[in-house]
C-alpha positions in Angstrom: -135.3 59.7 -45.7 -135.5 60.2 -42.0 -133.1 60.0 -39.0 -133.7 59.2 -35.5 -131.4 60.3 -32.3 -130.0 57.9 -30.4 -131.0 58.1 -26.3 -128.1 57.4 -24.7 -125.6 60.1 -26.5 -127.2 61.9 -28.7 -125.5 60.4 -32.6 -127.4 60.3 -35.4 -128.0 58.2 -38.4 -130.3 57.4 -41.3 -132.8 55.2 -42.3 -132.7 54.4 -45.6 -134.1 51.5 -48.0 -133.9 47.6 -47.3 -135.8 44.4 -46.2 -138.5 46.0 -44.4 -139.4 42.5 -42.3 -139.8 43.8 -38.5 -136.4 42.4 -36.4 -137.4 41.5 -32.9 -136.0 42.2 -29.6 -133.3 39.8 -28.7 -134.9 36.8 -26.7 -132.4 33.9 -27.0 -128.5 34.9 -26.4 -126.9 34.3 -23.0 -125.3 37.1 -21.7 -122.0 37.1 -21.6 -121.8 34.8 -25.0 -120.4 36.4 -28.6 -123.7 36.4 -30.0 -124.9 38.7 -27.1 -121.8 40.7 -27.0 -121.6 41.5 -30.5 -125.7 42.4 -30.4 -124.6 44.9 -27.8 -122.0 46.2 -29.6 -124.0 46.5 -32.8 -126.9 48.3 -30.9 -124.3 50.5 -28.9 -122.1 51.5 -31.6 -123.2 51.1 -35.4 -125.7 53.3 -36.0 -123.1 56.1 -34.8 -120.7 54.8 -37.4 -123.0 55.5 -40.0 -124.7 52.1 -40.1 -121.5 49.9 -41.6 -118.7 49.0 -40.2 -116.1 46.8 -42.0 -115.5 43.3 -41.2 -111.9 43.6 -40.0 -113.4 46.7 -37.2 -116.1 44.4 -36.2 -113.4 41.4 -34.9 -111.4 44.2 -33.3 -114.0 45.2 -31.1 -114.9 41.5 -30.2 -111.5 40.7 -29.7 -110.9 44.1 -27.2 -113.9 42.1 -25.6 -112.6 39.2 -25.3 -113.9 37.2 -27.8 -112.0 35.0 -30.4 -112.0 35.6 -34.0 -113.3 32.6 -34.7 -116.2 32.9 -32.1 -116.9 36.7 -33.7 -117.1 35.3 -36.8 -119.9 32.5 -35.7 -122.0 35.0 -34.0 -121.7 37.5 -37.4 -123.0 34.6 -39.4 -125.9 33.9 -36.3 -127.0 37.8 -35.7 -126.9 37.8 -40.0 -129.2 35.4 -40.2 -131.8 37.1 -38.0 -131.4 39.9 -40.4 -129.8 42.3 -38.1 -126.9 42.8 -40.6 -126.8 42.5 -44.5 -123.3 41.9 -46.0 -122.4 44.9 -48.3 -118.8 45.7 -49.4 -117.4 49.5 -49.2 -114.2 50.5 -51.0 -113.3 47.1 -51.4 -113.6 46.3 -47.9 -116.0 43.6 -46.8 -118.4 44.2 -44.1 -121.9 44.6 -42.4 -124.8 47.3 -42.6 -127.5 47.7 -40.2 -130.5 46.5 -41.9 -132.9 49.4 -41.5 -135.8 47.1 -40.7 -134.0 46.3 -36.9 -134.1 50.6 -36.3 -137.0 50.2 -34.2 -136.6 47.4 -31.9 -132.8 49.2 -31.7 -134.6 52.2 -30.5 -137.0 50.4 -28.4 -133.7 49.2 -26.7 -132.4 52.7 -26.0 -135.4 53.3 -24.2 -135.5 50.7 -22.1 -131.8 50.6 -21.2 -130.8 53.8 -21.0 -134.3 55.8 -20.3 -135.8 56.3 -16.9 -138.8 53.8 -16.5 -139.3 53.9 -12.0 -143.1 53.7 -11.4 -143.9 56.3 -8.8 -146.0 55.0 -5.7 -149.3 54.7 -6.8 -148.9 55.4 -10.2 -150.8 54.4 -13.3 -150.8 50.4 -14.4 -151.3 49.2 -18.5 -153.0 46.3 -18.9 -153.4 44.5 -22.1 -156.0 42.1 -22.3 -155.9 39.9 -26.0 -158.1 37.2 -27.7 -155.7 35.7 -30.6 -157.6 32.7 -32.7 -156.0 29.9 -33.2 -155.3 30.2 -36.8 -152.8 33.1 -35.4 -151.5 31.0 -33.1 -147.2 31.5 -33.7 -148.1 35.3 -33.4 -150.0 34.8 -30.1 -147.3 33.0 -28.6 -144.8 35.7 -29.7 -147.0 38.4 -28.0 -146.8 36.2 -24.8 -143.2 36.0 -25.3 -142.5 39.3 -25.8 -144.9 40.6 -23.6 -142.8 39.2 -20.8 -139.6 40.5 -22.5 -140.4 43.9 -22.2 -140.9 43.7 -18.7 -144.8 42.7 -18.3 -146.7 40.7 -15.5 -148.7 38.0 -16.4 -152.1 38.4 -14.4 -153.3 35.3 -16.5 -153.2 33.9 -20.1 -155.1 37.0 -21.7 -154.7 39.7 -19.1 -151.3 41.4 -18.4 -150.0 44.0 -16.8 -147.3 46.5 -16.5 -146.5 50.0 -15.7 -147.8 52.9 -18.3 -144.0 53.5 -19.3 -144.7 50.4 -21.1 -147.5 51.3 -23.2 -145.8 52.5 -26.0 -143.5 49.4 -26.2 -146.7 47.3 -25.8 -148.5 49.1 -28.7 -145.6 49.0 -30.8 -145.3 44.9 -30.5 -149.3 44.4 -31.0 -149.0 46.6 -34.3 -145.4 44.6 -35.4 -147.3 41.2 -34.6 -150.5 42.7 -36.3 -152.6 41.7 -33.6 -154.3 45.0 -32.5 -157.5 44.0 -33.3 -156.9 41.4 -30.9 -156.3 43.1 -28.1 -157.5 45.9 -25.9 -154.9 48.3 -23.9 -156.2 50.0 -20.4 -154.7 52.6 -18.3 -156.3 52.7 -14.5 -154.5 53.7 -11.0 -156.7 51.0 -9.1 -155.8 47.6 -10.1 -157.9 45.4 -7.1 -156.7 42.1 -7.2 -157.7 39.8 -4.0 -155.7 40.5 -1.3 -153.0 43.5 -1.4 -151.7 44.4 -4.5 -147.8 43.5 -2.9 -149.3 40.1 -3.1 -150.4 40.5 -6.5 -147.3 41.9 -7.8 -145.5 38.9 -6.2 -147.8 36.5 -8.5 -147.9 38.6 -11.4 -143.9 39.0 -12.2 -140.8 36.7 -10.6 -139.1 38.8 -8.0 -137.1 36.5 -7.1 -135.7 35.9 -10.5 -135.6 39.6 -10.9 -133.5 40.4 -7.7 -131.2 37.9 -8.5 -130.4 39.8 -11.4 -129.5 42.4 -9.6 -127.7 41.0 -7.3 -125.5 38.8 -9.7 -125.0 42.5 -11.5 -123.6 44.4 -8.4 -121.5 40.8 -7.1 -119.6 41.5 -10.8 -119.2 45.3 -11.7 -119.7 47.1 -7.9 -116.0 47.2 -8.0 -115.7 48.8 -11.4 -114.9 52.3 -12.1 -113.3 54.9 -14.9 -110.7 52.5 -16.7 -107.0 53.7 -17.0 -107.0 53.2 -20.9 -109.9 53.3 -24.1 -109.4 50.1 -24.6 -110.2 48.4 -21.0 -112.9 51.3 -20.9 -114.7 49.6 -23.7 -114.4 45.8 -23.1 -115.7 47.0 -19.1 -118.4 49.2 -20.6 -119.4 46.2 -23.2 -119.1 43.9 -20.6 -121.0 45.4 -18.1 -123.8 47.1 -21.2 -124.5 43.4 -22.1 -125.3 41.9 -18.4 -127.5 44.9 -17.8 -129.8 45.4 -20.9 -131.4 41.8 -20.3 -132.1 43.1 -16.8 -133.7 46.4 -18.2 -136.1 44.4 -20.3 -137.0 41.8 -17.8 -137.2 44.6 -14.5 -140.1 47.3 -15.3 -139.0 49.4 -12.8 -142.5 48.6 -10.4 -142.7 50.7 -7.6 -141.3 50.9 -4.5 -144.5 49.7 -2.8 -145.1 46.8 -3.5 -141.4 45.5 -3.9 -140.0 43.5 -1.2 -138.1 45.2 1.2 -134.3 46.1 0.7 -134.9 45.6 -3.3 -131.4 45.2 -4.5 -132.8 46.9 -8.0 -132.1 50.5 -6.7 -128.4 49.7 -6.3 -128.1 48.3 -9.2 -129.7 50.7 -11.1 -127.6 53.7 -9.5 -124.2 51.6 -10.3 -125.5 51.0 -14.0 -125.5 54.7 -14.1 -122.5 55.6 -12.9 -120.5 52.9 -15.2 -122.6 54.4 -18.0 -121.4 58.1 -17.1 -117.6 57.0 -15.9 -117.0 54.4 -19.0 -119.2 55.7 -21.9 -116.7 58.4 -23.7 -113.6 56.7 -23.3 -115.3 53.6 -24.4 -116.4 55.7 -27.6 -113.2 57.1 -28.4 -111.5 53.4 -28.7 -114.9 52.8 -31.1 -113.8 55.9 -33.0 -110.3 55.3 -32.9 
């Protein structure tokens, strides 16, 4: 067996046998919903429980979240059957392990929330370019998909682009799609579209989308700070966790160039890391508690 360390705090656990079927990245919960609350929770807190957590513990968390026994218990039986979780009983007690085949799109997560991902003025670009046939059709459109997840421009159908913190996330979804002998993966500084490459960026990704984002994300936790209890320490750190991880996928962190001017993503970004830092250990000791 081998273990992995987690990015954002440094716990550990194991993989160890299980389906093996690759779990994708999250692409359908709402934030804000159980099923997105509990995924956060699951990738925030399980494997630092040891990978299984009883089902009692997991409706305690929801419910110091917020969320309704009943609604914890639909989203169990949703994020279940995506495989994320595989029923297992321990000392009698029923509950959930991690299935060991969601570790790496759980660690691809940690990267892209918690690690450091700004493009530097003029730095290097990734571009995949990809011919899928036909017959592979549902795995080309789930390359398109999750191209875009993970933060990607599209430049055009079989061209897209992104920043070269990407490239590892983009190679690791071509081999989990088995498509790399579909595509081809470039690194260059000198992308020359027509016209400036501001204008370019502006077609290639949704800024507008993406700012607003941001902005909705400082409007709802730029009041925030260190909590006065564990408890309201972890439902503001869950809370606040789930809004911002679908704007770490969707925001590649471009640089500062060819953004528009006043780009609300450097707030945002500097008050999702002081929540992280003023919220995170309290937040852990009502997990461990």
């Amino acid at each position: 067996m081998s273990s992995y360390r987690s990015v954002r705090d440094g716990r550990t656990a194991t993989r160890s046998g299980g389906d093996r079927t690759v779990i994708p990245d999250d692409l359908d919960s709402r934030p804000g919903s159980a099923t997105s609350v509990l995924r956060t929770i699951i990738g925030c807190y399980l494997r630092g429980l040891g990978g299984w957590i009883s089902t009692a513990e997991l409706i305690r968390l929801m419910d110091a979240v917020g969320i309704p026994s009943s609604h914890a218990r639909t989203a169990v039986s949703r994020v279940k059957s995506k495989g994320l979780l595989l029923p297992e009983t321990v000392n009698r007690q029923p509950g959930y392990r991690l299935n060991p085949a969601s570790l790496p799109m759980l660690e691809r997560g940690d990267r892209m929330i918690f690690g450091s991902r700004q493009q530097r003025d003029g730095g290097p670009w990734c571009l995949v370019s990809f011919t899928v046939p036909e017959s592979q059709r549902a795995a080309r459109h789930q390359l398109r998909k999750r191209l875009a997840w993970i933060g990607c421009g599209k430049v055009s159908t079989g061209l897209w682009i992104g920043p070269t913190a990407l490239t590892d996330e983009v190679e690791e979804i071509l081999a989990e799609l088995e498509l790399r002998p579909c595509a081809t993966v470039f690194i260059t500084d000198t992308p020359q579209p027509h016209g400036s490459l501001s204008a370019a960026v502006a077609r290639w990704w949704d800024l507008d989308a993406i700012a607003t984002l941001h902005r909705r994300f400082l409007r709802a936790f730029g009041d925030y700070g260190p909590a006065d209890d564990p408890v309201r320490a972890f439902a503001n750190y869950v809370t606040m966790l789930d809004r911002w991880r679908v704007i770490a996928y969707l925001d590649p962190g471009l640089q500062p160039a060819v953004l528009p001017a006043n780009w609300p993503g450097f707030g945002s970004a500097e008050l999702f890391d002081r929540l992280n830092w003023e919220l995170a250990a309290d937040a852990d000791r009502f997990v461990s508690g």
